[in-house]
N, C-alpha and C positions, 0 to 999 in steps of 0.2 A: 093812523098818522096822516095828516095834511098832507098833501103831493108837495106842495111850494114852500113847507118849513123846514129848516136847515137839519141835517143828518150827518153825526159825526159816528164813526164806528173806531174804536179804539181798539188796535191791535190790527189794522184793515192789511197791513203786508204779511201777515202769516196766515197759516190756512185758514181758520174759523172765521176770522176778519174778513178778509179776503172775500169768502164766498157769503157772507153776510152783504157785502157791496158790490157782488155782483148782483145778488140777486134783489138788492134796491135798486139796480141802472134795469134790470130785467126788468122788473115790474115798472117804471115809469117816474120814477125818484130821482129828480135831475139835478135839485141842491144838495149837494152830497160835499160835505168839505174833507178835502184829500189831501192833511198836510205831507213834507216828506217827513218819513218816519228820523231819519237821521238827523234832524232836524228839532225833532218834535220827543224828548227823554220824557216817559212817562212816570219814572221815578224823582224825576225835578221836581219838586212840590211848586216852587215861583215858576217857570218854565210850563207848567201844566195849568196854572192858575190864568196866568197872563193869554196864554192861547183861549182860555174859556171865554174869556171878557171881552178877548178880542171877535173870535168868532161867534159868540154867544150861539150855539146850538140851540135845538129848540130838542130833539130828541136823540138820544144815544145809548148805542149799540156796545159794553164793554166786553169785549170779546179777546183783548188781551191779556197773556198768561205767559208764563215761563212754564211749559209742559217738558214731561222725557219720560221713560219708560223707568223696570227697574234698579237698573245699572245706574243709569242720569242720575235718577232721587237718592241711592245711596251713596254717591259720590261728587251731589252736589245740594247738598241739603240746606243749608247758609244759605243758598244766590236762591235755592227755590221758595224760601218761606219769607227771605228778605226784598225781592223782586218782582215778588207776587205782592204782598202788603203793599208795600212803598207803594206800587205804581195805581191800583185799584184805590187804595186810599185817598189820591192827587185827584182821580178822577172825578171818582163818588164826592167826596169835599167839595170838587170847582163845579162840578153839575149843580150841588144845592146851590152855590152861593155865585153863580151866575143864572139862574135860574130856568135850568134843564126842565121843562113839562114831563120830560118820562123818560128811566131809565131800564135797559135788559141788564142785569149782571150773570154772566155764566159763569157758573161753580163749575163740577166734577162729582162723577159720582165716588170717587174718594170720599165725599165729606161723609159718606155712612159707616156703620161699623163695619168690622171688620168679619166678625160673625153675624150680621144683620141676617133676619127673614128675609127668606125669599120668597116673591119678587120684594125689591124693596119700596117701600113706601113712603110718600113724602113725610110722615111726621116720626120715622123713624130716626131722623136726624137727630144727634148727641144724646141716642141710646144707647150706647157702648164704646168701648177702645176701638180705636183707627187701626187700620193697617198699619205695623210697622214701617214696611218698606215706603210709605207713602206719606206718612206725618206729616213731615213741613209743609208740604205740600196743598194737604187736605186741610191742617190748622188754617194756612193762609186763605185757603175756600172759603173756609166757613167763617172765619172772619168778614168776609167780603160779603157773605149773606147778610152776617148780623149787623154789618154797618148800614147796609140799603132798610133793614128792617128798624133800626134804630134812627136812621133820620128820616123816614116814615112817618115813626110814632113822636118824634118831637120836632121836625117841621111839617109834616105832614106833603109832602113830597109823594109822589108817583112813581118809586123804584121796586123793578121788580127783579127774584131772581128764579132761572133755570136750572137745573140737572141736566144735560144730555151725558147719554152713552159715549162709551169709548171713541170717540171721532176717527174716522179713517177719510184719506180721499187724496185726490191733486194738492200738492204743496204740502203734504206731510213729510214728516222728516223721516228719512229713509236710513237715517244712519243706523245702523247694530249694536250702534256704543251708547247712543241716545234716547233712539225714536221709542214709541208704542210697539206692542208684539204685532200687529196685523204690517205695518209698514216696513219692519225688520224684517221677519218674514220674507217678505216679498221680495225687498232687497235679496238677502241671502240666497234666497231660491235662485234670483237671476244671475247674481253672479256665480254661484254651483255648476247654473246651466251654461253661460257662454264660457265658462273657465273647466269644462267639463271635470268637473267634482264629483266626487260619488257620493259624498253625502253633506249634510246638512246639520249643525247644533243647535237644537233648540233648548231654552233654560226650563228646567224644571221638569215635572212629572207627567205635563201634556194633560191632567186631569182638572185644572180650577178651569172654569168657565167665564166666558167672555161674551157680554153684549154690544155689536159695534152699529154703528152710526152713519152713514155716508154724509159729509159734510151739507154735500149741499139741500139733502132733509134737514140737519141742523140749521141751515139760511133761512129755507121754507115754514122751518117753526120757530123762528127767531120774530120773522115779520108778523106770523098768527098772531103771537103772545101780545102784541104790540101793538094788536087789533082788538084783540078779546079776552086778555087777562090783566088784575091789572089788582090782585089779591096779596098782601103780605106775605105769605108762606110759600118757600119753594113748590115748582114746579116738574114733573120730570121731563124729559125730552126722551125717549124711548120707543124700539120696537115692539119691544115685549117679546122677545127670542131670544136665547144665545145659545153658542156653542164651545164645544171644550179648547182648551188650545192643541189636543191631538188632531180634532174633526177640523179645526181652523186651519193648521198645516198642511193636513192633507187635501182641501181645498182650492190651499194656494198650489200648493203642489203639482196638482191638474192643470190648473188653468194657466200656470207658468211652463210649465211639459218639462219639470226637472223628472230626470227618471233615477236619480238615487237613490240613498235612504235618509231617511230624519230619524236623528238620533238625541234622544232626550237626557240632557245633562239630571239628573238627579240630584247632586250636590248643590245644584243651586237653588233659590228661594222658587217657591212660587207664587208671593204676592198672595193677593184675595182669593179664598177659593171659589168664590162665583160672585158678582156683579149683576143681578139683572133687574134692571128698573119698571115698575109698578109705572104704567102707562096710564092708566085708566082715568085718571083725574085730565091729559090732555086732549085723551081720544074722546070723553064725554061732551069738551069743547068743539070736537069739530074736525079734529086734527088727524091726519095720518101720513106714513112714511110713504113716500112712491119709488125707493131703490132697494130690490134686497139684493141679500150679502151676496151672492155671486155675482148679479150683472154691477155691484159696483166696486168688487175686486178686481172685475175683469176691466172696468172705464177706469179704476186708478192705474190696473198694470199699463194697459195703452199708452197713456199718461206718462208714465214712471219711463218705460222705454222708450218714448219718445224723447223725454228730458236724458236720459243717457245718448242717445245717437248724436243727438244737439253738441253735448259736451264731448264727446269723439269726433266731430269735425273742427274743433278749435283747435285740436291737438297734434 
């Protein structure tokens, strides 16, 4: 990317976004257009168009999504597959036809099956049935793939799309009712700990496996791609490791110092039995993670309990 062409990141107030635009003010990327979000409804189809034309970007960062865990998706399925399309569609559309030079689209690795190989691989996309608990979700993904790959191939357009792993970090959503399992987690542990609890519920049998992500490697491979790939067919964004959600709790466990028990709800779902993304295609480019999973559970707890002390002194 040009230093002095305009950069619009969509979705810049929540976490992916977010550390995507820091880490273009980090690297030296000073035209960065920052509408406010409240402002700026990405599901407006005129609203999203009009801002294209007005600010005409030159390159952009689509990083936002209506994400939640498994509770969120099964009990918000409508706002996930209708929130996700709508606003990714407004974009992708006003990019061609304002004339965006290059697009990131981030998917999810939802979009693979549900029984997929492991590790998974980029072209094992719509070889199989979706995860239930995740459908709307993953259909609205993979739609967003195949619209960057279909105006591609008939205007011939520079949009590309990612896979990263399960995103953990600062400004993830911490809630129990909504958030991803590494940010609940966390939550739960802390409140166990300062409300001296003796134990802990987690959903499911602690056995499906989980590959996570520190956001701000997801930033650091967002700009790569955007340097060095620039191929039709998703790419992954990956460790290449993961762990169960038993070894992941206990984990967090440690590093939060709850000393109760975690106790694994059985009755309820547990999602994909493992998730781990087939790396090899961005590491061959160039590319590797520099946070693993503990020192960046331990940089989000930091985080996390600092944004709780904050909201105790208001109170």
């Amino acid at each position: 990317m040009e230093r002095n062409r305009r950069i619009f990141v969509a979705g810049h107030e929540a976490m992916a976004g977010a550390a995507v635009l820091h880490r273009l003010e980090a690297a030296g990327y000073t035209n960065l257009i920052s509408p406010d979000s409240a402002r700026l409804d990405l599901t407006d189809q005129k609203m999203v168009f009009d801002f294209f034309m007005t600010e005409r970007p030159n390159y952009v960062f689509l990083a936002s999504a209506k994400v939640g865990g498994i509770l969120a998706n099964s009990r918000f399925p409508a706002e996930f597959i209708y929130t996700n399309i709508q606003s990714q569609s407004n974009v992708i559309h006003a990019a061609w036809k304002s004339g965006v030079r290059k697009l990131l689209f981030l998917a999810s690795s939802c979009v693979y099956p549900k029984d997929c190989p492991q590790p998974m691989k980029e072209e094992y996309l719509l070889s199989g049935k979706l995860e239930p608990t995740s459908e709307p979700y993953a259909v609205a993904k993979i739609a967003g793939v195949r619209m960057c790959q279909s105006y591609r191939e008939q205007y011939g357009v520079n949009f590309i799309s990612a896979v990263p792993a399960d995103l953990y970090g600062p400004m993830d959503d911490f809630n129990p009712e909504t958030g991803h399992v590494l940010a609940s987690l966390l939550a739960k542990m802390y409140q166990a700990k300062t409300s001296d609890q003796t134990e802990v519920m987690v959903w499911g049998t602690g056995s499906p496996r989980r590959e996570c992500l520190h956001v701000d490697d997801l930033a650091d491979a967002c700009l790569f791609l955007m340097d060095n790939y620039d191929d039709p067919g998703v790419i992954n964004i990956g460790s290449g490791q993961d762990v169960s959600i038993r070894e992941l709790a206990g984990l967090i466990k440690e590093i939060v110092g709850f000393e109760g028990d975690i106790i694994f709800d059985k009755s309820k779902p547990d999602g994909a039995p493992r998730k781990l993304l087939d790396a090899n295609k961005i590491s061959k480019l160039g590319w590797s993670l520099r946070i693993s999973l503990e020192n960046g559970i331990r940089q989000t707890y930091e985080w996390y309990v600092s944004l709780m002390h904050r909201k105790e002194k208001l109170y």
